[in-house]
N, C-alpha and C positions, 0 to 999 in steps of 0.2 A: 733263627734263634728259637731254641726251646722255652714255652709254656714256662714260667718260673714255679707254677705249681705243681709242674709237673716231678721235678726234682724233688726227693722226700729228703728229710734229714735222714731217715733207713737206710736209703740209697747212698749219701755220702757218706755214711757211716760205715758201709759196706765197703766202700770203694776205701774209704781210708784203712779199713783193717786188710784188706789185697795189697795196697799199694803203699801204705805208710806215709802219704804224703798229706801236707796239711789239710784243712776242712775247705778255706778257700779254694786253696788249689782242685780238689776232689769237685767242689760245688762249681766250679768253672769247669772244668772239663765233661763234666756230665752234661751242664745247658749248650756248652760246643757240640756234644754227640747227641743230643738231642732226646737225651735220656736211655741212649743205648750205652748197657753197663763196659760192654768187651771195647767197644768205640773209645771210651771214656779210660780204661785202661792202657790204652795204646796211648791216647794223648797224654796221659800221665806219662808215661815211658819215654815218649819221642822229648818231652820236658826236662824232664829226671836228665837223660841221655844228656841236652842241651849243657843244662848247670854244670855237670863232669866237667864237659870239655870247658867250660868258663870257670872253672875253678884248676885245671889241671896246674895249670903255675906258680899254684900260692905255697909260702914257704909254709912247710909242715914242721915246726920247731916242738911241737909237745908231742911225747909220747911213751910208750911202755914198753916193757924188756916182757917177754910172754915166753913162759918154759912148758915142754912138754916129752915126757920121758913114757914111750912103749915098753911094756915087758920087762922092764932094766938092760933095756938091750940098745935104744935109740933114744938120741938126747937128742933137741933143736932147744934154741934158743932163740926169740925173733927179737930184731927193735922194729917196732911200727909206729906210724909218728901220724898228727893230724894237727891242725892249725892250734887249736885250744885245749888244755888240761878240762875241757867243760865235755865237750865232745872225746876225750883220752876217756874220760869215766864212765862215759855213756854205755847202754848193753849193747847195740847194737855195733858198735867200735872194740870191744873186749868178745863179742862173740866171734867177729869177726878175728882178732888177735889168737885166737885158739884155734878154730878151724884151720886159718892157715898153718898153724904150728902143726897140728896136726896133719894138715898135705903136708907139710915139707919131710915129716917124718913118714909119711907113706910112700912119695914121690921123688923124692932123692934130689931134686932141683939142686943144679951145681954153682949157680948164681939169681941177681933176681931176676933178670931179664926173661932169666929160662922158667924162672918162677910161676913171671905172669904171664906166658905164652902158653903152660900149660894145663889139658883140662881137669877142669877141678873136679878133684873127687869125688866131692860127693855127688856132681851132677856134671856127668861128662860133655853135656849141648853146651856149657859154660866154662871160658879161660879163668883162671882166676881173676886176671885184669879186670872181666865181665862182674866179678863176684867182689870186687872190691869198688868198681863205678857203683853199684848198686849202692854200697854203705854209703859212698860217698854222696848220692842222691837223699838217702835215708838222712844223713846230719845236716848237708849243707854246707860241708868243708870238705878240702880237700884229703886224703888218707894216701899214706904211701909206708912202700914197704923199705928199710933204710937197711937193712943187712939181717944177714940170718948163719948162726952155726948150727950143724946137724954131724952129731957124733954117732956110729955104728961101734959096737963090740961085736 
């Protein structure tokens, strides 16, 4: 176990603006890496990852209709849904809701499936499935994408 004085609040404050995750969670991972920052990242992530998959089940009944129209040429419409109207509001759930509208208007996804198996635009090492666990890490509930139209002229 790491030195407790070794851990700065600097240090978790750092780590919490990388990784968005709570101050405990940050101050535990860093005394598990022993004050190694990139260590301490990883463990956040292998964490974050964990939650996903123990939250993948939960009914997602709240959510939002997100438009985005390129050029006057492509239209999508998403619904994206998340456990709570609390988390629906949040930025990190609404930025999420546009990006995607926005892949779907760049990427043409013919379903969701095809959706979230594809890589996401704006960082192709990443599915969007990748790019949706993450938010889901970020709030703490579950996020799912419930249908989508995407009109071309």
């Amino acid at each position: 176990m790491a030195d407790l004085k070794k851990v700065t609040t600097e240090d978790v404050q750092k780590l919490r603006e990388a990784t968005s995750a709570g101050v405990m969670d940050c101050r535990k991972a860093l005394i598990e890496a022993e004050g190694d920052f990139e260590r301490a990242k990883a463990i956040i992530g292998e964490k974050g990852l964990a939650k996903v998959e123990k939250r993948a089940g939960r009914e997602t009944g709240a959510g939002l209709v997100e438009s985005y129209v390129h050029n006057e040429r492509i239209g999508v419409l998403l619904d994206v849904r998340a456990e709570t109207d609390f988390v629906v509001r949040s930025e990190p759930f609404r930025a999420l809701a546009h990006d995607l509208a926005m892949h779907i208007a760049a990427a043409a996804p013919e379903t969701v499936e095809e959706l979230l198996a594809q890589p996401y635009v704006k960082d192709e090492s990443k599915t969007v499935k990748d790019v949706i666990g993450e938010v889901i890490a970020k709030v703490g509930e579950n996020v799912s994408v419930s249908k989508f139209f995407r009109l071309e002229v």
